[in-house]
C-alpha positions as CSV (number, residue, x, y, z in Angstrom):
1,X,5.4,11.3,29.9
2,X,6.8,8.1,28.4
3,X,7.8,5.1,30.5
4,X,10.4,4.5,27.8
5,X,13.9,5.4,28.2
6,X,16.4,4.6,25.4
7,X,18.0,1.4,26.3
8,X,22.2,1.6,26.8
9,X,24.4,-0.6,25.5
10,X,24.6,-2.6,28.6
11,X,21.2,-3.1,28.4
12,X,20.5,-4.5,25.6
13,X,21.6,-8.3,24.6
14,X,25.2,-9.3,23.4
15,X,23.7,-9.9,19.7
16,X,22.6,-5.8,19.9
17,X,25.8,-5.1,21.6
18,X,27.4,-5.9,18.2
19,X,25.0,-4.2,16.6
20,X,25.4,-0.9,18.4
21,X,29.2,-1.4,18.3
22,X,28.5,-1.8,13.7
23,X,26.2,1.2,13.8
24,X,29.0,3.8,16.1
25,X,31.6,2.7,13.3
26,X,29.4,3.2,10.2
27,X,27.0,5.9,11.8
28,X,28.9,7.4,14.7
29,X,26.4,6.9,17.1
30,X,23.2,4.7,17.5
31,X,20.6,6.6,16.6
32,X,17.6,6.5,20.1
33,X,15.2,5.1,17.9
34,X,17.4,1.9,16.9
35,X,18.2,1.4,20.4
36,X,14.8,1.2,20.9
37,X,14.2,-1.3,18.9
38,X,16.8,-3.2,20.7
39,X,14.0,-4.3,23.5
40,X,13.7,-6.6,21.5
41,X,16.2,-9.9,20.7
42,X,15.8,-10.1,17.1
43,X,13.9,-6.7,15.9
44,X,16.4,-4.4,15.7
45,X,18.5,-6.6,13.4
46,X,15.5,-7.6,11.2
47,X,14.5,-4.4,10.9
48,X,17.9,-3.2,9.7
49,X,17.7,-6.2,7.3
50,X,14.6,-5.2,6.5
51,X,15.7,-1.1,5.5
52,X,18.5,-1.8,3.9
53,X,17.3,-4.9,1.7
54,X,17.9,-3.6,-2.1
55,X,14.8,-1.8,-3.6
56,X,14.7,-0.5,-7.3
57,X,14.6,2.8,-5.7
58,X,17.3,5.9,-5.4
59,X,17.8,7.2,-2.0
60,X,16.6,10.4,-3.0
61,X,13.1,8.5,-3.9
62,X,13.4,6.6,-0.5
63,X,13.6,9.9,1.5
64,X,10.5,10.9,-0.7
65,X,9.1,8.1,0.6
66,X,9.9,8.5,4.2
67,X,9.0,11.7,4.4
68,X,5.5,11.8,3.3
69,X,4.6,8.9,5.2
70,X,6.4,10.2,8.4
71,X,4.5,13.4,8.4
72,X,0.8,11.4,7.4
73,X,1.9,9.0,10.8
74,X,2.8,12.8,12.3
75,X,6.4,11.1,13.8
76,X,8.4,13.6,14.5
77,X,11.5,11.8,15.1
78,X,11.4,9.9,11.5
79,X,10.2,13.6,10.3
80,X,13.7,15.1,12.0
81,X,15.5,11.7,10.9
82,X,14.7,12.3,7.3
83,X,14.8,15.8,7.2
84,X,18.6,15.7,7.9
85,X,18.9,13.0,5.1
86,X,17.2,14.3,3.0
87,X,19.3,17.2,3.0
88,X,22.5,15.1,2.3
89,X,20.6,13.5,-0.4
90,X,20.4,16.8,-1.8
91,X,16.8,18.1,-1.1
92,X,16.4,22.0,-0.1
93,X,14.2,22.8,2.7
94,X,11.4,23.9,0.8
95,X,11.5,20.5,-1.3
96,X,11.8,19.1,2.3
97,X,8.7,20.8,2.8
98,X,6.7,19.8,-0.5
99,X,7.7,16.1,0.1
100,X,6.5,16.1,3.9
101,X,3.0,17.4,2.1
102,X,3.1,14.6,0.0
103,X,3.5,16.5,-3.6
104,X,7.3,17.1,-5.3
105,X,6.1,20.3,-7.4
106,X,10.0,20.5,-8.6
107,X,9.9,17.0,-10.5
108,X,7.1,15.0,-11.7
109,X,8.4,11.7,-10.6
110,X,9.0,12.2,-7.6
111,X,5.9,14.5,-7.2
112,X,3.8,11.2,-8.3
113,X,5.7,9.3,-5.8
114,X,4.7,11.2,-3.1
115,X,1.5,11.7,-3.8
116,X,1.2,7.6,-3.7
117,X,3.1,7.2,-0.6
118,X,0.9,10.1,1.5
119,X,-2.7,8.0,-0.5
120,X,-0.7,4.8,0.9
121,X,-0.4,5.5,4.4
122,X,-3.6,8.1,4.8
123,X,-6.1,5.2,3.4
124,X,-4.1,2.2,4.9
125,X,-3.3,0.1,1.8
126,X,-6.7,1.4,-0.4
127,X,-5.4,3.6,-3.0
128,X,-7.0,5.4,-4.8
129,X,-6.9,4.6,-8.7
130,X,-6.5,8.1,-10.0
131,X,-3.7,8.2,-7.7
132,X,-2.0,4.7,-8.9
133,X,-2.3,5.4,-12.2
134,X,-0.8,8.9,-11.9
135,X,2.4,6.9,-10.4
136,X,2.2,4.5,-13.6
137,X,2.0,7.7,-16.1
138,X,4.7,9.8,-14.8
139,X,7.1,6.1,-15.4
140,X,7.0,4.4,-11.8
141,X,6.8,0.4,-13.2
142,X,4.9,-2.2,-11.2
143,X,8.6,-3.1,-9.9
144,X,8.8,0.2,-8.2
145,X,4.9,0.3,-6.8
146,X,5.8,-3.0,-4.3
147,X,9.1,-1.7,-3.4
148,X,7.5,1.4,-2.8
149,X,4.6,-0.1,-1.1
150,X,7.3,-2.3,1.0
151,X,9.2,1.1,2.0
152,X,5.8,2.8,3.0
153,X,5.5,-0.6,5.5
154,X,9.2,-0.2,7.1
155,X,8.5,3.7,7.6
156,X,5.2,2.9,9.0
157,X,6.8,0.2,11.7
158,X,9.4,2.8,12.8
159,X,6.7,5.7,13.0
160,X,4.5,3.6,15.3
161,X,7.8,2.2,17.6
162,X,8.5,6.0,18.1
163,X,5.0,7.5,18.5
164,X,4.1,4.8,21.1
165,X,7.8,4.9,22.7
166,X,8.2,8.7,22.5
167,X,11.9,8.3,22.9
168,X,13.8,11.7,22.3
169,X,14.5,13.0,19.2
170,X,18.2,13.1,18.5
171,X,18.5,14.5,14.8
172,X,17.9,18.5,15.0
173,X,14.0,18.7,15.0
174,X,12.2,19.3,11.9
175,X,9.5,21.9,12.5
176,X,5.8,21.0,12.6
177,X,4.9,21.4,8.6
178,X,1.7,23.6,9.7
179,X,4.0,26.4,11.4
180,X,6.3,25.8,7.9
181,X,3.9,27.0,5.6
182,X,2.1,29.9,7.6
183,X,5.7,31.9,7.5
């Protein structure tokens, strides 16, 4: 059981306060694991500085992003997080799926994006070069390997805050991807 709970509004300093109060307007709630972050003084806004820094990646590519790494870190709140937007980024579930295995079998691109993000997280920075220079041939540039390595990194922080915290999920829960692919 987790001697966590998700801090309230009243609990958390007058500089996350504000910051709740910016994420009800633009969000309509503040999602448990920002709040969580909230603990601490400054990392809730750096991280939110940090996530939404401009990348040379789509949102659709982040999600790709997010999603392999979530499910190699086996967080299931960034796994139910980025299910839901990935689905208003316009993935189905089975791409869902594909993307949480780390391949993208419906587009090449993205498919050797994946693949680099799962090799990424699963051997902590050593990639493998068949992998890297799949991610080169299918058109990633050199531009798009840092920000994705830099994505891979802010996933990774978030993964580790909730699978240490293990503050509720509040996204509708993505199903364990083992259970997925028996049915």
């Amino acid at each position: 059981m987790s001697t966590f709970n998700v801090p309230t509004r009243e609990e958390v300093s007058t500089i996350n306060q504000a910051i709740f109060d910016n994420l009800e307007k633009q969000v309509g709630f503040v999602p448990n694991l920002y709040a969580t972050y909230a603990y601490s003084e400054n990392a809730l806004k750096n991280y939110l500085n940090f996530a939404g820094a401009k990348t040379s990646l789509k949102g659709k590519e982040k999600e790709a992003i997010s999603l392999a790494v979530s499910q190699v870190n086996n967080c299931e709140y960034c796994l139910s997080a980025h299910t839901a937007l990935g689905k208003m980024n316009g993935f189905t579930d089975g791409q869902i799926l594909e993307l949480r295995a780390g391949k993208a079998s419906f587009d090449n691109k993205l498919d050797a994006l994946a693949r680099l993000s799962k090799n990424i997280t699963e051997n902590r920075g050593n990639t493998d070069t068949a992998v890297l220079e799949n991610f080169f041939k299918a058109g990633w540039t050199k531009e798009n390997l840092i920000d994705t390595i830099s994505l891979v990194g802010d996933k990774t922080i978030s993964n580790y805050i909730n699978n240490t915290t293990q503050i509720p999920v509040d996204f509708p829960v993505a199903v364990p991807l083992e259970a997925e692919l028996a049915s």
